[in-house]
C-alpha positions in Angstrom: 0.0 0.0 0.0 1.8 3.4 -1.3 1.9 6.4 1.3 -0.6 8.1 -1.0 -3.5 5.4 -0.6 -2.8 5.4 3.3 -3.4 9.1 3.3 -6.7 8.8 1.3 -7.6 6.4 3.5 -6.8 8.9 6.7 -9.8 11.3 4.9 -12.3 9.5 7.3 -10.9 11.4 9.9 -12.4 14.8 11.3 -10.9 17.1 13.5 -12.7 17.7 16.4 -15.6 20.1 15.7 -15.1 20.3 11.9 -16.2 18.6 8.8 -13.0 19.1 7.2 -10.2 16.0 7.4 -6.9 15.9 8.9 -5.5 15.2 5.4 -7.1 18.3 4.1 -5.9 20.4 7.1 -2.5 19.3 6.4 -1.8 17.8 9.3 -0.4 14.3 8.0 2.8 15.0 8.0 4.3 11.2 6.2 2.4 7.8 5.8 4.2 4.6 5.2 3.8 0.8 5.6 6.4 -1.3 6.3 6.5 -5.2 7.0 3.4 -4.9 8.1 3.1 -1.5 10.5 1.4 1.3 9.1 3.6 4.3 10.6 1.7 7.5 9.9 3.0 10.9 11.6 0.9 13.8 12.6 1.9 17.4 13.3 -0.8 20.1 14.7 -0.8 23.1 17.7 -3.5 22.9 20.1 -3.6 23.4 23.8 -6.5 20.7 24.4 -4.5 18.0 25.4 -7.2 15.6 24.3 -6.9 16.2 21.1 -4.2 14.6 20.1 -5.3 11.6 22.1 -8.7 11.7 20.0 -6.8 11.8 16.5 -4.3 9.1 17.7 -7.2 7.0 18.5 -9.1 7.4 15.4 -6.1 7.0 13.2 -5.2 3.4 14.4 -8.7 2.9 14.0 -8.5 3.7 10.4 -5.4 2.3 9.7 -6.3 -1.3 11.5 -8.9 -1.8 8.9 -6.6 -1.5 6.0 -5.6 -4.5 3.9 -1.9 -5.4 5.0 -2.1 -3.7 8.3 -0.8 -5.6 11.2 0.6 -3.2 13.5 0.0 0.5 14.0 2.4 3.1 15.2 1.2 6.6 15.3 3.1 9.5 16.1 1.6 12.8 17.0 3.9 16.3 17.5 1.8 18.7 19.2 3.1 22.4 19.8 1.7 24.5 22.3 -0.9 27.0 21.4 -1.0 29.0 24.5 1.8 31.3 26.1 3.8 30.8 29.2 2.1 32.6 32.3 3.0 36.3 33.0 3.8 37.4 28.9 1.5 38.4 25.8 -1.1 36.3 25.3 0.4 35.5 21.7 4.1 35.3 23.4 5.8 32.1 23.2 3.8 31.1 20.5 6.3 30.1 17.2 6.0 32.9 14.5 2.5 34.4 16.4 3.1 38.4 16.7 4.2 39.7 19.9 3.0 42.9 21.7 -0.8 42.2 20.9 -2.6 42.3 24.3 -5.9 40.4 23.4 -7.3 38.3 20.2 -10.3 38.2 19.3 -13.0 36.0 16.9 -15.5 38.2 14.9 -17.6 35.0 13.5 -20.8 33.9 12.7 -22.6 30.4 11.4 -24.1 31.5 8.2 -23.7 34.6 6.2 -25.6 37.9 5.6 -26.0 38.8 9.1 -23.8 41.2 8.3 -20.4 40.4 10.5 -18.0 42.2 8.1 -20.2 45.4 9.1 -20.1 45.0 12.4 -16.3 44.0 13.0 -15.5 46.9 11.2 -18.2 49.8 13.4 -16.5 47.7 16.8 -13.0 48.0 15.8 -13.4 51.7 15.0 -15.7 52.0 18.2 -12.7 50.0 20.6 -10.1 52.7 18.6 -12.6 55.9 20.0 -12.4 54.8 23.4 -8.7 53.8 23.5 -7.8 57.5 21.9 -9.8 58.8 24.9 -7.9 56.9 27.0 -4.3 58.4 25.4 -3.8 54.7 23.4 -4.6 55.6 19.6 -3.3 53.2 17.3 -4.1 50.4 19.7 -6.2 48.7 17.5 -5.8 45.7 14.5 -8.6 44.3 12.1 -7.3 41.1 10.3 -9.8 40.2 7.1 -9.8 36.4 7.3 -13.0 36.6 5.1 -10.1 35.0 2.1 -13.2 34.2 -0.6 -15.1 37.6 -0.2 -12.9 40.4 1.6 -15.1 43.2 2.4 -13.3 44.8 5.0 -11.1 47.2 2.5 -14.1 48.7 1.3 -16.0 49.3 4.7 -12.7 51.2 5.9 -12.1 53.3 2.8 -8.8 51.6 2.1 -8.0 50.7 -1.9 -4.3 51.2 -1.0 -1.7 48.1 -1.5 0.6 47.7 2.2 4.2 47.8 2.0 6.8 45.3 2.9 9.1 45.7 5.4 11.5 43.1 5.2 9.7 39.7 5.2 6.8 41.7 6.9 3.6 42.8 5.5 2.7 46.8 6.7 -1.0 47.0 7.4 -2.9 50.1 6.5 -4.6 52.1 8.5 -7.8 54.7 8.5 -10.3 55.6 11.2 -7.0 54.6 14.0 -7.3 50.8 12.6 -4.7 48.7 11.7 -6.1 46.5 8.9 -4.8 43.8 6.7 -7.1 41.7 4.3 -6.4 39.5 1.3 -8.9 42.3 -0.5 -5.4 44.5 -0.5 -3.6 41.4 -2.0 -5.7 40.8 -5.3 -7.2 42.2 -7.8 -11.0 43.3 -8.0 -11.8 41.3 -10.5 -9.7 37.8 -9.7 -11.7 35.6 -7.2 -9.7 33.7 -5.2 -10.2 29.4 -5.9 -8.2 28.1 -3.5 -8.5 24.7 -1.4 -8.5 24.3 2.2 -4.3 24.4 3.1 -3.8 27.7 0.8 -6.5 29.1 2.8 -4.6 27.5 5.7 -1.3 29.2 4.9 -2.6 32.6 3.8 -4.5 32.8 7.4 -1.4 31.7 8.8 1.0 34.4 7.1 -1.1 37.1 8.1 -0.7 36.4 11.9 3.3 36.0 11.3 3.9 38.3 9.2 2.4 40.9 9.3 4.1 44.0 11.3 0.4 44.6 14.0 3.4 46.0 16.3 1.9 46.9 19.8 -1.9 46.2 19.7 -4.1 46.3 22.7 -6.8 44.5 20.2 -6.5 42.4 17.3 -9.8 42.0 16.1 -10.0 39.1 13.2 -12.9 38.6 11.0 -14.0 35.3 10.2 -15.6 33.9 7.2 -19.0 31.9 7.8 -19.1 28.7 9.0 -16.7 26.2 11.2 -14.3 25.3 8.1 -10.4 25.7 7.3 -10.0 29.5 8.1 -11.6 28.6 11.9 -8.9 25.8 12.4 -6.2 27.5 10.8 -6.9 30.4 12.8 -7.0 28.3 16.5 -4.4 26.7 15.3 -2.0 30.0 14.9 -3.1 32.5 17.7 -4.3 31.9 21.2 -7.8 33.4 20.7 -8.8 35.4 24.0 -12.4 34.8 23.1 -15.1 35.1 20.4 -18.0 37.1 19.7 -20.5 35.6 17.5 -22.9 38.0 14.8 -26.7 36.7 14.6 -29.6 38.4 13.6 -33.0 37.8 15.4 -34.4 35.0 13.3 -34.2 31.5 13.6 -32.4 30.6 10.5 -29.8 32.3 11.4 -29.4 31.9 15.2 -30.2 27.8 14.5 -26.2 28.2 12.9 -25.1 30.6 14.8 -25.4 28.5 17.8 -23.3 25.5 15.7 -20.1 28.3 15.2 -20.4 28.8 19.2 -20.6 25.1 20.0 -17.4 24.9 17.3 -15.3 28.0 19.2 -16.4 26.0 22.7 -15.2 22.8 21.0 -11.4 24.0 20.8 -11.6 25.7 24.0 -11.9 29.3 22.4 -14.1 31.6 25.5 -17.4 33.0 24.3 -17.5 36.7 24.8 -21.0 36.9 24.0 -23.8 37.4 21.4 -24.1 40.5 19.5 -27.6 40.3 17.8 -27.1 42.5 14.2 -30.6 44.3 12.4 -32.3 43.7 15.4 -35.4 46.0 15.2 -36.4 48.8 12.7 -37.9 52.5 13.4 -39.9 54.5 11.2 -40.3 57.7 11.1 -43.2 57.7 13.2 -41.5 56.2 15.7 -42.8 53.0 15.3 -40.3 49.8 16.1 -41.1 47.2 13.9 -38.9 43.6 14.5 -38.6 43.1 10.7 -36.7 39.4 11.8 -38.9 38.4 14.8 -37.5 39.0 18.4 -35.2 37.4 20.8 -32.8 35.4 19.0 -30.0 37.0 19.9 -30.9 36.3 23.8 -31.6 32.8 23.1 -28.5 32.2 21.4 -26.7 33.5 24.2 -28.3 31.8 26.9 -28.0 28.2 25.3 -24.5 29.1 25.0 -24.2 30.1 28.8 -22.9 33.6 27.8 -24.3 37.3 27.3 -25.8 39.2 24.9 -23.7 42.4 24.6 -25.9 44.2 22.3 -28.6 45.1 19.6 -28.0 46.8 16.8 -31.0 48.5 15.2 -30.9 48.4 11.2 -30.9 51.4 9.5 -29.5 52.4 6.2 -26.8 54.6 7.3 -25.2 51.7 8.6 -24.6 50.2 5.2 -24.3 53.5 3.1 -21.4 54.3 5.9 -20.2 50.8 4.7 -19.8 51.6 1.1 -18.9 55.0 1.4 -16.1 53.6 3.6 -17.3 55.8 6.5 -18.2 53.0 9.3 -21.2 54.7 10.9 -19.0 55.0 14.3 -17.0 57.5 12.6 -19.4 59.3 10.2 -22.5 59.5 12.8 -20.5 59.4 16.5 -23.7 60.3 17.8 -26.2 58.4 16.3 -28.1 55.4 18.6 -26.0 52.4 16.7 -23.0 54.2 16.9 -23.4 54.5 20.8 -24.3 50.5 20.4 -21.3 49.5 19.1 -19.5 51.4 21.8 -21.3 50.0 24.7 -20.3 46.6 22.7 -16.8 47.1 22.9 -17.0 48.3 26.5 -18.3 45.3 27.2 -15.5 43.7 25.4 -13.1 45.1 26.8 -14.3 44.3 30.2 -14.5 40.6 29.5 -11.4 39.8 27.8 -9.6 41.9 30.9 -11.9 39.7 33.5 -13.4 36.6 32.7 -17.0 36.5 34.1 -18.8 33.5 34.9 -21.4 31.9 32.5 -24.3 34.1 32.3 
């Protein structure tokens, strides 16, 4: 049996949480059978030390069943994904930036809840509040959205970053540092790439990229629990995760799965920010255009809070496309003091843990 047939045969096995392989993820590292023993050798970062007890497992399983196969030895190299006590919570982790205080998930299950949007109003909102407190440039925004950046747009960048070395320099408007593969490619190339070049690129832009001293990386996620999500857990000790829902059932149904997922590989739920949440006309009249409560549901099956509702209005998404988040164009405006309390909130959670709600 050829290395190549062992690894199709090692396709079987998920990672835990995800629908995506271990083969696909990249993390067989060689396959080989010998005399009789299937030797297959795994490599992956994770602080969860069961883990790599589970894949061990589930790979003799696999390989026991195979035609030739009388002896199994797996090897599994596991580096650390978490950073000695008393540093950065990124220090000590091999080629994660250093001097970036506290990480955190922007994600959602499905998409059109509109996540982009709202990473982009809370990272200029956490940037307002640490220029008040005499910290401006304290905040990062990492596009991870690789298939459909949208994050260059909603910040009014369409410049191209510099290199510094073998460094990437992020760009910045609104006091946000932001780097996103919509800076990397043209308008009009899509990007067709399999799960490890997603992989790699979400990789390369937590290594090298020049964030220098952050008090807030914020990273946005695409939709779902796929490669980016794994790669990205894989990288950077994730301080916690905030997960984008709007009110409705389809959407809170999956946005439920991406917080069982974050809980999964031991990534903190900050809470549940519940996006288009009501409507007022111009009577005054609040009309829940996607039903009521899902937000609060969602956050109580997850045992964590609901940090906030955003009401939907249109100068939220013209601010979008005019690359004027409404936080910066409308400072005043009832979403824009939202998205503040939001990252108040943040802020407080990531500094002190609080029990489950």
């Amino acid at each position: 049996m050829t290395p190549e047939a062992i690894k199709e045969a090692l396709k079987q096995v998920k990672y835990p949480g995800f629908s995506r392989d271990i083969v696909s993820f990249g993390l067989v590292r060689s396959a080989a059978l010998i005399d009789g023993t299937a030797k297959v050798s795994l490599a992956l970062t994770t602080s969860d030390p069961k883990i790599p007890l589970f894949l061990k497992t589930e790979v003799e399983k696999c390989l026991r069943v195979l035609p030739g196969v009388k002896e199994t030895i797996v090897d599994v190299a596991v580096a650390p994904a978490k950073a000695p006590a008393g540093g950065s919570n990124l220090a000590g982790v091999s080629g994660a930036p250093k001097g970036i205080k506290y990480s955190v998930a922007i994600a959602s299950g499905k998409g059109g809840v509109g996540k982009s949007t709202f990473a982009v109003n809370l990272a200029c909102a956490l940037a307002q509040i640490l220029t008040e407190q005499g910290r401006p440039g304290r905040v990062g925004l990492m596009d991870c959205d690789i298939y459909g950046p949208s994050v260059p747009l909603m910040m009014g960048i369409h410049a191209r970053p510099s290199v510094e070395g073998d460094s990437l320099i992020p760009l910045e408007n609104h006091g946000v540092k932001v780097m996103s593969m919509g800076f990397l490619v043209d308008d009009n190339t899509p990007v067709v790439w399999r799960g490890p070049m997603v992989m790699k690129t979400v990789q390369q832009f937590v290594q090298n990229v020049k964030w220098g001293e952050l008090d807030v990386l914020l990273i946005d996620l695409p939709p779902g629990t796929g490669d980016a999500q794994l790669s990205l857990v894989q990288t950077i000790p994730l301080d916690g995760a905030i997960l984008v829902t709007t009110p409705q059932t389809a959407a809170t149904q999956v946005a439920r799965k991406g917080g069982l997922m974050f809980q999964k590989v031991n990534v903190p739920l900050i809470g549940v920010a519940e996006n288009m949440s009501f409507f007022v006309d111009p009577a005054g009249i609040r009309h829940d255009l996607f039903g009521e409560g899902g937000g609060a549901s969602t956050a109580q099956s997850l045992g964590t809070a609901l940090l906030g509702q955003v009401p939907l209005i249109p100068e939220i998404r013209t601010g979008g496309d005019q690359g004027v988040p409404i936080v910066v164009g409308s400072p005043e405006s009832e979403a824009a003091e939202t998205f503040r309390q939001i990252a108040h909130a943040m802020l407080a959670r990531v500094a002190k843990p609080t029990p489950k709600e």
